[in-house]
C-alpha atoms as one frame of an Amber mdcrd trajectory, in Angstrom:
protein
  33.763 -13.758  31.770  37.286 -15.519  31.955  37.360 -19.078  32.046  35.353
 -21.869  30.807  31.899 -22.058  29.570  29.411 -24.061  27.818  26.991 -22.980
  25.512  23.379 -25.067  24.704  21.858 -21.846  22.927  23.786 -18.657  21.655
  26.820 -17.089  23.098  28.119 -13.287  23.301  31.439 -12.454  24.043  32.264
  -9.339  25.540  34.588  -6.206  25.173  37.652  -7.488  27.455  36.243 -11.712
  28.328  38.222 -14.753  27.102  35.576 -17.742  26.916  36.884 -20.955  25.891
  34.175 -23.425  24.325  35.453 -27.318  24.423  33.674 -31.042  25.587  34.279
 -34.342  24.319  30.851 -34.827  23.731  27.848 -32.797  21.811  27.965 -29.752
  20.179  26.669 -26.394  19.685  23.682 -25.586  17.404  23.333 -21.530  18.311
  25.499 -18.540  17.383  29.068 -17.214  18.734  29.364 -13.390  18.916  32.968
 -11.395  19.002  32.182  -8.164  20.442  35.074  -6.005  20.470  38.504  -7.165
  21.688  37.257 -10.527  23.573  38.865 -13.790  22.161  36.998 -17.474  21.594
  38.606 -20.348  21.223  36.333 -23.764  19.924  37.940 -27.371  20.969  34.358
 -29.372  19.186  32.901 -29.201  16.413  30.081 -26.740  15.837  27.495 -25.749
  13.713  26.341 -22.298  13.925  27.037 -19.010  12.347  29.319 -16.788  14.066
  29.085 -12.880  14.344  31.825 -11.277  13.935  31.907  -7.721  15.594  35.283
  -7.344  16.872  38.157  -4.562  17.770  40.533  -7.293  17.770  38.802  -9.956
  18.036  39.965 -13.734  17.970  37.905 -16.676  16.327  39.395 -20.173  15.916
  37.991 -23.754  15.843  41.138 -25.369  15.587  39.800 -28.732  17.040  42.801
 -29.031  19.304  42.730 -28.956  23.009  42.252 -25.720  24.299  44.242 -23.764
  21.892  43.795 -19.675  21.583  44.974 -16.731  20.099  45.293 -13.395  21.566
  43.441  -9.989  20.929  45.498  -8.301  18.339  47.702  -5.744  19.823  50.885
  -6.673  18.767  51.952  -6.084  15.036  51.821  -9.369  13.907  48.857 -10.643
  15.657  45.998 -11.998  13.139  42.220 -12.465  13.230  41.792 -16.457  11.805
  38.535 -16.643  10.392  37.681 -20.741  10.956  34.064 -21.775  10.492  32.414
 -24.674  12.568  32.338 -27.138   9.661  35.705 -29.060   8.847  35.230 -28.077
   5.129  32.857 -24.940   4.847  30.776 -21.980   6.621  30.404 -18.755   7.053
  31.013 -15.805   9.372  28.686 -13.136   9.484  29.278  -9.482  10.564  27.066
  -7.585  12.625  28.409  -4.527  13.397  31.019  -2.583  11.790  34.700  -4.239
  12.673  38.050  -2.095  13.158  40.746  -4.850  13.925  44.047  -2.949  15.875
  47.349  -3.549  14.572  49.744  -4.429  11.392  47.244  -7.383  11.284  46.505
 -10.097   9.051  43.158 -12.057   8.638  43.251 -15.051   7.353  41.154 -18.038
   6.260  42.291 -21.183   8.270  42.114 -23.861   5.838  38.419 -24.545   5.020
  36.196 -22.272   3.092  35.398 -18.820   4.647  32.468 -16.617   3.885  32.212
 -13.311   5.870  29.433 -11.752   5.522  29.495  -8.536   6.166  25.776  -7.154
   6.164  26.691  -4.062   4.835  29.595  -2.989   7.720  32.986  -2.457   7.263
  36.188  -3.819   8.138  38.944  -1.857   8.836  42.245  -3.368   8.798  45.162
  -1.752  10.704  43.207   0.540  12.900  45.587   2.815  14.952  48.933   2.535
  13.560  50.778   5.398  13.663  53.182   4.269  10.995  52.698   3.388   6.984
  52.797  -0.523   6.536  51.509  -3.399   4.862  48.280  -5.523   6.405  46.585
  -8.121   4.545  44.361 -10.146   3.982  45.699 -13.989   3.737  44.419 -17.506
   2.262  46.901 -20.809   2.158  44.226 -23.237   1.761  40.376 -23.613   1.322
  39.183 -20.547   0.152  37.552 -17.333   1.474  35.368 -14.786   0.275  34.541
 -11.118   1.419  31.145 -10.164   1.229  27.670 -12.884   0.836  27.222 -10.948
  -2.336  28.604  -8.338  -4.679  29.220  -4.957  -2.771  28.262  -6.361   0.423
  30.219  -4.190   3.294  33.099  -2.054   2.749  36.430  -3.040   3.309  39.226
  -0.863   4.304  42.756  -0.056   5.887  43.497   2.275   8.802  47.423   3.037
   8.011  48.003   6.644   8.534  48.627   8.097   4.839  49.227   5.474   2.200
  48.197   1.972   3.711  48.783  -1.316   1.583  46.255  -3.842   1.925  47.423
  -7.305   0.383  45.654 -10.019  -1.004  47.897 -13.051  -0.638  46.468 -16.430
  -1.677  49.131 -19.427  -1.589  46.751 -21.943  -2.832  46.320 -22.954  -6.314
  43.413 -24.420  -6.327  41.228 -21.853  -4.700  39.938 -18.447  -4.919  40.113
 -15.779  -2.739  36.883 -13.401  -3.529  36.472 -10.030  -2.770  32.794  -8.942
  -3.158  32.711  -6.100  -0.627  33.595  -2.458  -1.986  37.419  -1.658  -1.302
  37.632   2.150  -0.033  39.969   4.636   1.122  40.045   5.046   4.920  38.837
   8.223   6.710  42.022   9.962   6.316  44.210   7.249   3.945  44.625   6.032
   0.349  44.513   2.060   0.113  46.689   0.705  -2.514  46.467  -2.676  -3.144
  48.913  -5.239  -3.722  48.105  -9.197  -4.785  50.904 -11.701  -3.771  51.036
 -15.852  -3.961  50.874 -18.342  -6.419  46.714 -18.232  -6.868  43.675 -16.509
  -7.379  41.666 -12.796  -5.728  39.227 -12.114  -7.447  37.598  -8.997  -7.098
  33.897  -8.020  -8.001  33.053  -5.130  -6.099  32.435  -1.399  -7.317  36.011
  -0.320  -5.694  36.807   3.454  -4.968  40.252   3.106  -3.267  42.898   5.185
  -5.177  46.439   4.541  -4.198  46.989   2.016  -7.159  47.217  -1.575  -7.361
  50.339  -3.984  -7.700  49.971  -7.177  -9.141  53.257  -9.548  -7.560  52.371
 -13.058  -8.019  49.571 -15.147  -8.356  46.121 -13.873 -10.858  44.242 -10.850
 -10.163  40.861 -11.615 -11.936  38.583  -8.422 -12.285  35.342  -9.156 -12.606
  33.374  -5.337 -12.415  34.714  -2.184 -14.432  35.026  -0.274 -11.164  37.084
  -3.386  -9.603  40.611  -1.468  -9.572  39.726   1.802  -7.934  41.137   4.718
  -9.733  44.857   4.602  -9.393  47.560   3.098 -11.774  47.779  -0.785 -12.035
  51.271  -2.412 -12.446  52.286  -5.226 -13.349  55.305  -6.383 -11.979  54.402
 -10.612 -11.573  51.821 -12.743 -11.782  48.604 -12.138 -14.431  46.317  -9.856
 -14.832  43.123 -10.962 -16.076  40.341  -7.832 -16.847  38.097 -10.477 -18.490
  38.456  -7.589 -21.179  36.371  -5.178 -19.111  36.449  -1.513 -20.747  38.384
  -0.420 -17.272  39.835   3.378 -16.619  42.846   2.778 -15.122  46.652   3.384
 -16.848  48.802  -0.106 -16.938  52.236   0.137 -15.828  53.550  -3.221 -17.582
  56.947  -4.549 -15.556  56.748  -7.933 -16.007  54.274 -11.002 -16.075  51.352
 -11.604 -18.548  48.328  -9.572 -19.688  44.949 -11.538 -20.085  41.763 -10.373
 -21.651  43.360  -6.789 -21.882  40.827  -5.515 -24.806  39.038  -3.177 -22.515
  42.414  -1.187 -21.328  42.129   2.316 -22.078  45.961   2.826 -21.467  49.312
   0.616 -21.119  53.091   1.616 -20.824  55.574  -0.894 -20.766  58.248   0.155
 -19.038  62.291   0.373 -19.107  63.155  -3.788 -19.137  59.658  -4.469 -19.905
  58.996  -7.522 -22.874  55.656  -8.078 -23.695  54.787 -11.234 -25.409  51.676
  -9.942 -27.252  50.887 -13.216 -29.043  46.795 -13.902 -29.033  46.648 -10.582
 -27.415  44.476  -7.741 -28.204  45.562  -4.595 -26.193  42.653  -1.726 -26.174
  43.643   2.036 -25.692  47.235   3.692 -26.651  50.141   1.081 -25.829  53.294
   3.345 -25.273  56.935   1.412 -25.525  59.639   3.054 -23.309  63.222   3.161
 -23.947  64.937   0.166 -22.919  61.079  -1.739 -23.292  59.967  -4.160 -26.337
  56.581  -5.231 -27.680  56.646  -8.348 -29.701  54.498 -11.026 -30.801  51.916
 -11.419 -33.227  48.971  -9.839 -31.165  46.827  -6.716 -32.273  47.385  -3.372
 -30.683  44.162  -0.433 -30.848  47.192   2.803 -30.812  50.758   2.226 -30.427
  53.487   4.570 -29.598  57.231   4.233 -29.508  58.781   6.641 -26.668  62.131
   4.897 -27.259  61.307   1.429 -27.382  61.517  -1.370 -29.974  58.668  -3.009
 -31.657  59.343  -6.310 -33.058  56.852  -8.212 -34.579  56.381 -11.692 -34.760
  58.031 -14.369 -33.129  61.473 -14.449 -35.697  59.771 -13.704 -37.843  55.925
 -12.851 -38.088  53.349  -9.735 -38.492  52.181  -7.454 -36.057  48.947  -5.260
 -36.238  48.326  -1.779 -34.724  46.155   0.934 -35.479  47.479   4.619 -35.376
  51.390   4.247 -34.659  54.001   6.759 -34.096  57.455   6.914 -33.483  58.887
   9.431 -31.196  61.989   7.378 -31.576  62.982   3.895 -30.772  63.768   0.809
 -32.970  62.177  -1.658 -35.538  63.900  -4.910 -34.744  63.322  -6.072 -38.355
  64.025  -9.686 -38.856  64.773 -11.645 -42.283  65.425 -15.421 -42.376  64.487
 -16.671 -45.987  64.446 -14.790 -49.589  62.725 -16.289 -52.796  65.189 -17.759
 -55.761  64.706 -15.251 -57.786  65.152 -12.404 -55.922  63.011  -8.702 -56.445
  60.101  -7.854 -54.772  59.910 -10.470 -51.878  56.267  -9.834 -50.294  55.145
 -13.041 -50.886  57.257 -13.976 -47.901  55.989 -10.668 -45.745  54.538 -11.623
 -42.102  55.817 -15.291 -42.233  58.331 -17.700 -40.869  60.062 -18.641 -42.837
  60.205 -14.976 -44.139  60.861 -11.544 -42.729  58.844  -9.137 -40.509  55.788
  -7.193 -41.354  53.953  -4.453 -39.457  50.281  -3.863 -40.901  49.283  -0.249
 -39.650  45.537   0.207 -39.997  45.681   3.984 -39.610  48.940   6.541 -40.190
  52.268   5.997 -39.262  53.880   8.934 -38.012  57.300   9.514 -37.142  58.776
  12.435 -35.118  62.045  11.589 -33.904  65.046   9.429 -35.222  63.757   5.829
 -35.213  66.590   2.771 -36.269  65.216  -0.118 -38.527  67.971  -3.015 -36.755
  68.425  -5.082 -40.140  68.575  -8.773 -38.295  70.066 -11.591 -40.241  68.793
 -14.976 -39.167  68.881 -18.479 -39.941  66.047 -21.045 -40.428  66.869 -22.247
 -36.742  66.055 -17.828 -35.978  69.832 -17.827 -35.016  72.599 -15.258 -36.326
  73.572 -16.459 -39.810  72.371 -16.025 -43.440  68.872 -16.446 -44.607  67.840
 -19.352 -46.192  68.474 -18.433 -51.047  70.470 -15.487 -49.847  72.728 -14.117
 -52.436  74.685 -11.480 -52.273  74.771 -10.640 -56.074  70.907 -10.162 -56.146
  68.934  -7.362 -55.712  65.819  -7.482 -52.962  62.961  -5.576 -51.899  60.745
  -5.936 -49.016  57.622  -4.184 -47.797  58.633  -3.646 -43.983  55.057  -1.592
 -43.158  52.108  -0.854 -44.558  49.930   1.916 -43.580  46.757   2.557 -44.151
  46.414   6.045 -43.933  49.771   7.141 -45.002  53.451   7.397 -43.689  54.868
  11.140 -42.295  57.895  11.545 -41.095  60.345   9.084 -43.179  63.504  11.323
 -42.985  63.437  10.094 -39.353  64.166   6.329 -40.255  67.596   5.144 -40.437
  68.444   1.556 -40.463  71.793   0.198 -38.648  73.520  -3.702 -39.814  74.784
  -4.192 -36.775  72.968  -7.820 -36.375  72.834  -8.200 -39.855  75.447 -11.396
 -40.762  74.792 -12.246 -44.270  77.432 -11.789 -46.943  77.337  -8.398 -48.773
  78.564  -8.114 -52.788  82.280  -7.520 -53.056  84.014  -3.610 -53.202  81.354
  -1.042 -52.048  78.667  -1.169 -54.762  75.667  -2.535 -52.773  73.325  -0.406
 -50.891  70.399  -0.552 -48.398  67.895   1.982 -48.712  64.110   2.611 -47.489
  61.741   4.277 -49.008  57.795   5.508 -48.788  56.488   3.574 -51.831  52.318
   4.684 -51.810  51.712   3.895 -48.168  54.417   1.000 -48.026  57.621   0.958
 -46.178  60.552  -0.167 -48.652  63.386  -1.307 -47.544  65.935  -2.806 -50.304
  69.171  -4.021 -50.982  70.644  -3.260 -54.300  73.296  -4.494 -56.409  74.001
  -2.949 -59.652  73.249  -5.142 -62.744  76.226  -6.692 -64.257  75.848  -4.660
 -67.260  75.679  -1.485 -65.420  78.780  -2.605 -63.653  80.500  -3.024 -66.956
  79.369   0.789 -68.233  80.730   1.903 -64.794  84.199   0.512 -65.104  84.172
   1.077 -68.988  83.469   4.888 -68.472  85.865   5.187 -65.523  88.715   3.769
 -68.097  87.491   6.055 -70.663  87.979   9.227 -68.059  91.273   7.953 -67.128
  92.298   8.240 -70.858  91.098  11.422 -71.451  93.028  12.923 -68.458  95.873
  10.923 -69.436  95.801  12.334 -73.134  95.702  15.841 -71.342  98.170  15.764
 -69.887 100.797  15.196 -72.604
């Protein structure tokens, strides 16, 4: 049917019809069906469900005169889920749904539930191409699936197809409670964009990987992220410390709830903030990547990266660490009075850096210690008592199960600022001191200054009386 009509009961549109519901007066109390590449268009209100069993199908209750959208066949075209209520309702599959197209659906500013009945919906059927399709929410909110794992939702992209989850609002979620697979013959990946909330529940089996851009990714089932690599490149990502599978490729943006991670690698540019973080798994630091913070790491590897605890200064914990190269940005802004041993100040601000190993530190490549000279203001400049006439030691690491390796460990003074004693009799050194990491500056005792210079003059005789 093309044209007008009125419905008093319920309604099925047909493969190929355009019906067009409007009236200034009444409304209708039965359902709407959407049966395969027909378009509706509602200009009243209206309280029913509506099916959704489309190819391409159109559903909008815009509440202005007349106004439509056509069957997606174009690449932009998108299926606008509207409900009958100005505020909430639902739409309810009944058939399995393939919409045609780089297409979008999208809630239309109230809340959306579809649900799906156990069918799928396929996104993107029958393009030839690899692109992105999504799935859209600016305002109100919408949720896939009545229930957790209700219906499958998929993409149709030849190959690699990227389904994204974009929600612009702030305020509202956008739920995913139906099980995201692969297509027949493609790999979804997944990537979440805007300022606010998916949320995803359902046992997922898709395994091209998922990109978080902008916005929260909350993952509320251990199966939620598929089986491919997660990265982080924006935005959070909240596990809600669920003991999930998948590797972390850390870019950018914040970790939440990240106990459960089996695996994370912070990548080349990467800084990770881990304060009030507990990261599960191995943690792997890249070259040109830094972990910092005061958080609590399960295994920790350096692959090139720097590690530095605290926030100018502070302590770090970790279980099993190695270095396979990479630096300690070691940072030192206060010293006691009286010089010595200094590990009353170990972990704090004011104070100097401390990483507490609960395992073995293990070291199998050349790794730097970057002696950092800071200010009480954690700005270039001397520490707070520094002299340069006194001799210091400070526990840098501890580990618990011993320390391999320490032939690797240099230390450069490039961002060290502090005055040094005159002539070239001070030293820095570190040693393994029973499970400690010792790094110290020394300055000879006066005394042992005066036996040095005494017993150079005393050579200089000798040789001198030799020589006549």
């Amino acid at each position: 049917m093309n044209g007008w009509a009125f419905f008093e009961a319920n309604g099925v549109v047909q493969a190929g019809n355009t019906v067009y519901v409007s009236g200034t007066v009444g409304k209708l109390d039965g359902e709407v069906s959407i049966s395969r590449a027909a378009r509706v268009a509602f200009d009243l209100a209206y309280d029913g469900p509506v099916n959704l069993a489309c190819r391409g199908g159109v559903l909008d209750n815009a509440n202005t005169s007349k106004r439509t959208l056509e069957p997606l066949i174009a690449p932009t075209d998108t299926v606008q889920l509207s409900t009958p209520n100005a505020t909430s309702g639902s739409v309810r599959m009944n058939a399995d749904c393939m919409i045609a197209g780089m297409a979008q659906v999208a809630a239309a500013g109230n809340d959306v539930t579809v649900a799906m009945n156990g069918h799928s919906l396929t996104i993107g059927e029958g393009i030839a191409s690899t692109g992105a399709i999504s799935v859209a929410m600016t305002a109100g909110s919408l949720t896939l699936g009545s229930t957790v794992n209700d219906g499958v939702l998929t993409a149709g992209v030849g190959g690699l197809s990227t389904l994204v989850l974009d929600n612009q609002s702030e305020t509202n979620v956008l739920t995913v409670n139906a099980s995201i697979r692969n297509g027949d013959s493609d790999l979804v990946t997944i990537r979440k964009t805007g300022l606010g909330t998916v949320a995803l529940a359902g046992a997922n089996s898709y395994s091209g990987g998922t990109t978080v851009n902008g916005g929260v990714l909350e993952v509320n089932q251990v199966n939620a992220l598929g089986t491919g690599t997660v990265t982080v490149s924006g935005g959070t990502l909240d596990l809600n410390n669920l003991a999930i599978g998948n590797a972390i490729d850390y870019q950018s943006g914040t970790l939440a709830n990240v106990a459960g991670a089996a695996t994370t690698n912070l990548q080349s540019g990467a800084t990770l903030n881990t304060n009030g973080l507990t990261l599960g798994g191995t943690t792997t630091v890249m070259a040109g990547a830094t972990i910092k913070g005061t958080g609590i790491v399960n295994t920790l590897i350096l692959n090139g990266g720097t590690i530095a605890p605290g926030n100018s200064p502070g302590a770090f914990d970790a279980g099993d660490t190695t270095w396979n190269g990479g630096t300690y940005q070691w940072e030192l802004n206060q010293v006691t009075d009286n010089g010595g041993i200094q590990d009353v100040l170990r972990g704090t601000d004011p104070g100097f850096d401390f990483l507490n190993i609960k395992g073995v530190l293990h070291i199998t490549s050349p790794t730097t210690v970057d002696i950092t000279s800071l200010d009480l203001e954690n700005l270039s400049g001397d520490p707070k008592q520094w002299d340069a006439g006194t001799t210091y030691s400070w526990t840098i690491a501890t580990a618990s199960e011993g320390i391999s390796g320490l032939a690797y460990v240099g230390y450069t003074l490039a961002n060290f600022t502090a005055p040094v004693a005159a002539g070239s009799s001070w030293t820095f050194s570190l040693a393994d001191a029973g499970r400690n990491l010792v790094l110290t500056y020394s300055v000879p005792e006066p005394s042992a200054l005066l036996f040095l210079v005494l017993g150079a003059a005393g050579l200089l005789r000798r040789r001198q009386r030799g020589m006549c």
